[in-house]
N, C-alpha and C positions, 0 to 999 in steps of 0.2 A: 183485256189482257191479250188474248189473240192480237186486235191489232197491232196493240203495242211493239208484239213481237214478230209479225209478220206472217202468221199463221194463217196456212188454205182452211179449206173448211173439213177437210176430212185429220189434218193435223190437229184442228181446234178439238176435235170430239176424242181422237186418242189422246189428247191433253189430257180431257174433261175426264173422259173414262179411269185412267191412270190417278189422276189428282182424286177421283171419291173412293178407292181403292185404298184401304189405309195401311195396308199391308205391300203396296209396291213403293221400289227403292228411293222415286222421287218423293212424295209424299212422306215417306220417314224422312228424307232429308230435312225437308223443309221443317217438317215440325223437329227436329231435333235443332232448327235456328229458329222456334219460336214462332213458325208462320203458319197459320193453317189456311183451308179453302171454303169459302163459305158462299153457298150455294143458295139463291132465296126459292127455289123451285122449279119446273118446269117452263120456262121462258121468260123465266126472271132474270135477276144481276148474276155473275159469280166474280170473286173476286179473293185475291191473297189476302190476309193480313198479318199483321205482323204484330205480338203480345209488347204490350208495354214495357223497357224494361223498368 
């Protein structure tokens, strides 16, 4: 996801910080279109997804 969007590395971590945060503005957003962030651990994948409709 960083890549994708062009993200340094100190960007990438207030992403990351923000998106497990279920209570900041982005993360409401998204899950109010149905996406949420799913995180497999500590140096694992993370990645959006987005619910079936």
């Amino acid at each position: 996801m960083a890549r994708e969007l062009g993200l340094k590395q100190d960007a990438k971590k207030d992403l990351q910080k923000n998106l497990r945060n279920e209570n900041h503005r982005t993360t409401m957003a998204l899950k109010a279109r149905g996406v949420t962030y799913v995180s497999t651990g500590r140096g694992g994948k993370s990645e959006l997804v987005k619910e079936a409709a």
